[in-house]
C-alpha positions as CSV (number, residue, x, y, z in Angstrom):
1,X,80.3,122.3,80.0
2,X,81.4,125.9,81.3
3,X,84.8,124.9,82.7
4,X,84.8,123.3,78.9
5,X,84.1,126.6,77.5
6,X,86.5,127.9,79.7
7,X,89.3,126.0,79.1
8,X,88.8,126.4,75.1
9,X,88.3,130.2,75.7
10,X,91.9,129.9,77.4
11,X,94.0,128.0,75.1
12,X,92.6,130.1,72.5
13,X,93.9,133.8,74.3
14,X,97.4,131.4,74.7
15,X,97.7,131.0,70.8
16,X,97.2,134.4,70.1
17,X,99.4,135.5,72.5
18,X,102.1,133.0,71.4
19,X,101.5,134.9,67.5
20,X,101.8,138.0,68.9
21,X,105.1,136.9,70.7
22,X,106.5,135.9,67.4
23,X,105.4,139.1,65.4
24,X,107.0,141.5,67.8
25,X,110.9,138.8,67.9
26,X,110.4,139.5,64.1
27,X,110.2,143.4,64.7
28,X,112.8,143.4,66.9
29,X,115.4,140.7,64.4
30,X,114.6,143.5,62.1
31,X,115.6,146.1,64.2
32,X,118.9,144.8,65.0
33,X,119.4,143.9,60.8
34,X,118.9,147.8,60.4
35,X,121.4,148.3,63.1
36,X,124.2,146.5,61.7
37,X,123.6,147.3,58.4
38,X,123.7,151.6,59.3
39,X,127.0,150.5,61.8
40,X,128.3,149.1,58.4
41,X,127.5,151.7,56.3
42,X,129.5,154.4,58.8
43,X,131.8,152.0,60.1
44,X,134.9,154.1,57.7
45,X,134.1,157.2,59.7
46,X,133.6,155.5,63.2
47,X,137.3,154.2,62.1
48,X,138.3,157.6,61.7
49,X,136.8,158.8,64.8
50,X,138.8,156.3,67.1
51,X,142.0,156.1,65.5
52,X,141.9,159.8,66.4
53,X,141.7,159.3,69.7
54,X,143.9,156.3,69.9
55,X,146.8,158.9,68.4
56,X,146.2,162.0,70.5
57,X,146.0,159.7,73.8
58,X,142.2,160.5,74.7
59,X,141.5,157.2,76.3
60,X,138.6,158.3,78.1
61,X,136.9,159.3,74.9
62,X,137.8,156.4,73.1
63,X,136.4,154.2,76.0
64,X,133.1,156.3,75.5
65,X,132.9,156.2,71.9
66,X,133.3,152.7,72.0
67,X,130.6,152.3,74.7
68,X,128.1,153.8,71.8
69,X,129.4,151.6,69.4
70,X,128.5,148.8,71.1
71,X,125.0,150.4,71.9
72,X,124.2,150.5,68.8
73,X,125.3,146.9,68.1
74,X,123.0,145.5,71.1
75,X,120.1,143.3,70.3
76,X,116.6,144.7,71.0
77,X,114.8,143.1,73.6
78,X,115.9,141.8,76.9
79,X,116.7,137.6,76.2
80,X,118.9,136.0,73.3
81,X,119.4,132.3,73.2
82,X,119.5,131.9,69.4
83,X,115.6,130.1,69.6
84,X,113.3,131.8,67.9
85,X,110.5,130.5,69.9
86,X,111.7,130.9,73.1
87,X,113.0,134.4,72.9
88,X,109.6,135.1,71.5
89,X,107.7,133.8,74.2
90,X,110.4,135.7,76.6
91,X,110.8,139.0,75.4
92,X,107.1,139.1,75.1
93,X,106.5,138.2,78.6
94,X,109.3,140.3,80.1
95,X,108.3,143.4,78.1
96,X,104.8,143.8,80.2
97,X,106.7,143.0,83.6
98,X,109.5,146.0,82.4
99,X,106.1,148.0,81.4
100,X,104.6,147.1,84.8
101,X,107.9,148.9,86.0
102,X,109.2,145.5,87.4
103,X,112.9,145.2,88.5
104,X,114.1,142.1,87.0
105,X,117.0,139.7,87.3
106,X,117.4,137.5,84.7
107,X,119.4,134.7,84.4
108,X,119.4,132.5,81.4
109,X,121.9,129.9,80.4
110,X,121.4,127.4,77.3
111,X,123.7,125.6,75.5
112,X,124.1,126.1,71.8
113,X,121.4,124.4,69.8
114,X,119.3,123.9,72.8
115,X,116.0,122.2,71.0
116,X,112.6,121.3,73.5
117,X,109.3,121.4,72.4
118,X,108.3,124.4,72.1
119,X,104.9,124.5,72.8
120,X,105.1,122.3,76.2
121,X,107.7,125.3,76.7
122,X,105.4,127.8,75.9
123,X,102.7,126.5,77.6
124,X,104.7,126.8,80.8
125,X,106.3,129.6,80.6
126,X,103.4,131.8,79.5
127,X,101.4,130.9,82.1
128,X,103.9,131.2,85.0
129,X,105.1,134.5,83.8
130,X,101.6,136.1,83.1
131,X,101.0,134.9,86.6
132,X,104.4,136.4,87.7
133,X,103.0,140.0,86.1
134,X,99.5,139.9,87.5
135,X,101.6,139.6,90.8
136,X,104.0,141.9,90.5
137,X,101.8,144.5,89.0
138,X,99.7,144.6,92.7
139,X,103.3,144.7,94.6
140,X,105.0,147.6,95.7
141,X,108.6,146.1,95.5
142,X,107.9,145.1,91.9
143,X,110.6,142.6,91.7
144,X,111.0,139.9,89.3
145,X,113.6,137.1,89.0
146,X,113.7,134.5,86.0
147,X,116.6,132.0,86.3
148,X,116.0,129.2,83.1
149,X,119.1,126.6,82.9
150,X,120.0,123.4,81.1
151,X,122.4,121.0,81.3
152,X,122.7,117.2,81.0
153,X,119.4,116.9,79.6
154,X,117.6,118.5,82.5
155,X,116.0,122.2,82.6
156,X,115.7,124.1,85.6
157,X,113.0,126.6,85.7
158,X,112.7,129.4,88.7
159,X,110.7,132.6,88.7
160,X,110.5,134.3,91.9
161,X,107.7,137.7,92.1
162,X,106.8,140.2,94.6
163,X,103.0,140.3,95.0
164,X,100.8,142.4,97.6
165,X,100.3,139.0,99.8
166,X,96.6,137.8,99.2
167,X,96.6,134.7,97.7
168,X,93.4,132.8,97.0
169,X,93.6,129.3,97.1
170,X,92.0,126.4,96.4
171,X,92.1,122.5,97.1
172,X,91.5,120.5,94.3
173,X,92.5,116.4,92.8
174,X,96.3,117.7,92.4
175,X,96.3,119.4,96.5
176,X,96.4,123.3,97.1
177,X,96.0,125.6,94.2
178,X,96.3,129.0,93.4
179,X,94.2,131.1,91.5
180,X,94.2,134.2,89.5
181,X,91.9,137.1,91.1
182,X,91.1,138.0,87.3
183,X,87.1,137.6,87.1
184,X,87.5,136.6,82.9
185,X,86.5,132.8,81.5
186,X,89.4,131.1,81.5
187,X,91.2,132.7,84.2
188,X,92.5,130.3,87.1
189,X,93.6,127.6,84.8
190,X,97.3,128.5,84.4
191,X,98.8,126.2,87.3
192,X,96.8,123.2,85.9
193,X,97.9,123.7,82.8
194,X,101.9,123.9,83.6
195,X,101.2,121.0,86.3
196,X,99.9,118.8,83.6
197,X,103.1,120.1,80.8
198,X,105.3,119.1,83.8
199,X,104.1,115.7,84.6
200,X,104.6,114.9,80.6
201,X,108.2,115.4,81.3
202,X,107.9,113.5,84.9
203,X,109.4,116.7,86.1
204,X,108.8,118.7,89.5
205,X,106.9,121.6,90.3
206,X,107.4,123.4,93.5
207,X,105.4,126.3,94.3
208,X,106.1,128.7,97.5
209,X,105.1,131.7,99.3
210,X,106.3,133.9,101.9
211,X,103.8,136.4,102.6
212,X,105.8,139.3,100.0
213,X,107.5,136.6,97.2
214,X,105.9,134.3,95.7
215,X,108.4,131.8,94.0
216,X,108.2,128.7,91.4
217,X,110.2,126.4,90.6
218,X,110.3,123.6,87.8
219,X,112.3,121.1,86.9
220,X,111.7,118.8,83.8
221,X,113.9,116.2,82.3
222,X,114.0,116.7,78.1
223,X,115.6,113.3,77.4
224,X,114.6,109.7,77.9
């Protein structure tokens, strides 16, 4: 009944995280609307500005001033693949390891009108990043790598962390498991959880440590 309890107490901390994912993509598709719409609004006077410098010869200024322009023009937040759901989850996620002061490489390739289910997505990687941060956060190197590709029908999913190098582990029906040091109900479930999303897809997940990275690898296949 407790790991019950546990498990419910989980899935329900995942759903509000996955709504607060979604209200702070909103906040920041907002944020980039208000961008354009002020770049818009002055775009005349930028005009002004660089054909100014285009006639008297200053190419190093124009270079700069163009370098603000397209500052401005930038998209909040730190992934953009055009899904709404999976930037959510992403940006969300990525914003605690940048808070965490993590030092990340990211590498995401999708092609256009990339569609998944979401929530399998979600499921996997929430948990994997949250366990990425809790890692991270312990680490000295604070180092984060995300690489999340698809092609021919198959995604490739890789996050590699830097952690402090205590690990607690535990056998179980599925072989060696990790779990989180966090003390909460519900805490410790994560790898199950993206285990089971991955066997739905009769996909692959490889987990590794080397005593300073911990890495993860997953691959699923999306169609039949």
């Amino acid at each position: 009944m407790s790991s019950h309890i546990a498990r419910l107490t989980y899935e329900r901390e995942q759903l509000k995280q996955q709504n607060r994912a979604y209200q702070a993509e909103v906040f920041r598709m907002r944020q980039s609307e208000q961008q354009v719409r002020a770049l818009r609004h002055d775009m005349k006077n930028h005009l002004a500005v660089l054909e100014g410098y285009a006639a008297r010869g200053q190419t190093e200024e124009l270079v700069q001033y163009l370098k603000r322009l397209d500052q401005q023009l930038s998209c909040p937040g730190l992934v953009h693949t055009g899904n709404l759901e999976l930037d959510s989850i992403l940006n969300y996620k990525l914003g605690w390891a940048k808070q965490a002061g993590a030092r990340m490489k990211l590498d995401v390739r999708l092609p256009e009108g990339f569609a998944a289910d979401m929530f399998d997505l979600n499921v996997i990687l929430g948990n994997l990043l949250d366990n990425a941060v809790e890692g991270l956060e312990r680490s000295e190197a604070k180092e984060l790598s995300l690489s999340l590709v698809a092609e021919r029908g198959v995604l490739f999913l890789k996050i590699v962390n830097s952690y402090d190098g205590v690990l607690l582990r535990a056998s179980g029906p599925e072989g060696q498991a990790y779990r989180s040091r966090k003390a909460e109900a519900g805490h410790g479930l994560g790898l199950s959880i993206v285990r089971r999303a991955v066997d739905k897809y009769h996909g692959a997940l490889c987990i590794d440590s080397d005593g300073t990275m911990f890495s993860v690898e997953v691959m699923l296949y999306l169609e039949a």
